[in-house]
C-alpha positions as CSV (number, residue, x, y, z in Angstrom):
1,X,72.2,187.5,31.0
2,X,71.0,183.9,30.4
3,X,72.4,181.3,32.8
4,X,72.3,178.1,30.9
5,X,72.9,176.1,34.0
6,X,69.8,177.5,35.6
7,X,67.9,178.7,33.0
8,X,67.0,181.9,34.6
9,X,67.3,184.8,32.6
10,X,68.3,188.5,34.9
11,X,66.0,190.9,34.9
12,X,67.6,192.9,32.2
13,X,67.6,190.2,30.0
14,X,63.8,189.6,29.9
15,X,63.8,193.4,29.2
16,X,66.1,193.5,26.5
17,X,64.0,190.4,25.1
18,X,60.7,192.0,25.1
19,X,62.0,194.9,23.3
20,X,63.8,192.7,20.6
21,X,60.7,190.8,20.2
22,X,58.2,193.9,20.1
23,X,60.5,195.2,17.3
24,X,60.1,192.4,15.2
25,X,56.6,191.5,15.9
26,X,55.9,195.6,15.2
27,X,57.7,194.9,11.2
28,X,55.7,191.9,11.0
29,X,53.9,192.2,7.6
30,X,51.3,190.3,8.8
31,X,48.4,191.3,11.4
32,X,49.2,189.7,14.9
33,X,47.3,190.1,17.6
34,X,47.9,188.3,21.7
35,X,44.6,187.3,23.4
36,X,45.0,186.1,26.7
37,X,42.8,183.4,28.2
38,X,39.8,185.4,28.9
39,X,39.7,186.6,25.3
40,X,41.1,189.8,26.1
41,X,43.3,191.8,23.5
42,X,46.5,192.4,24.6
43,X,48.7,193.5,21.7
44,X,47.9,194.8,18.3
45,X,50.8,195.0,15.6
46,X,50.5,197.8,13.2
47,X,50.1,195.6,10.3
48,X,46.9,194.1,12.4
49,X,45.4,198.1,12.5
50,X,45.9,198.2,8.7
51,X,44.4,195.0,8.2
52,X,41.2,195.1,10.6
53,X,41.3,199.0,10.8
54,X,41.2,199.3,14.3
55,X,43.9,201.3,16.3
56,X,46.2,198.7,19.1
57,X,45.3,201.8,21.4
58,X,41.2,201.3,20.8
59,X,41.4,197.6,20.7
60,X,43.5,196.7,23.8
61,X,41.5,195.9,26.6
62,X,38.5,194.8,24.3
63,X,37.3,191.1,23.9
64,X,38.3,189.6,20.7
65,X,35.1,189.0,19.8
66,X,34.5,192.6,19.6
67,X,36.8,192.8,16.5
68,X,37.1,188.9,15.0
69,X,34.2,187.3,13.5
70,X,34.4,184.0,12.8
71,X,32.6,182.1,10.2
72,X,31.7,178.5,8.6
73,X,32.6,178.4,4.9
74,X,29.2,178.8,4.1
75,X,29.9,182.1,5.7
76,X,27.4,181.4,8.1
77,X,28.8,182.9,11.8
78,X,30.7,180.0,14.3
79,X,28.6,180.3,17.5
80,X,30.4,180.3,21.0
81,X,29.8,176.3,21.4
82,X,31.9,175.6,18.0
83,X,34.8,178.1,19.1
């Protein structure tokens, strides 16, 4: 339960949360994907496989550069320094 007064949330509250959120974000029609600050790929929605055909189970744990290639729109690839 959420305590407003102290804005702590019990432990079965955060659970009940991240299960909430991973259903919607799982129905999401559009491809999302969580990087965390080292680049790393932490969650892969199924509309994300479809899109980028990559499974969430092959892509977790990879860097996102392994999958996402960013370009100029010249098409010309966005090195490391312009990211």
């Amino acid at each position: 339960m959420f305590n407003i007064r102290s804005n702590e949330l019990s432990a079965s509250s955060a659970e009940d949360l991240q299960v909430k959120a991973k259903i919607v974000i799982d129905n999401i029609s559009d491809g999302i994907s969580f990087v965390d600050s080292a680049g790393t790929i932490k969650l892969f929605n199924p509309a994300a496989e479809r899109l980028l055909a990559w499974a969430e189970a092959e892509a977790n744990q990879l860097n996102h550069k392994t999958i996402f290639r960013f370009a100029n729109s010249a098409g010309r690839p966005i090195s490391d320094t312009e990211n």
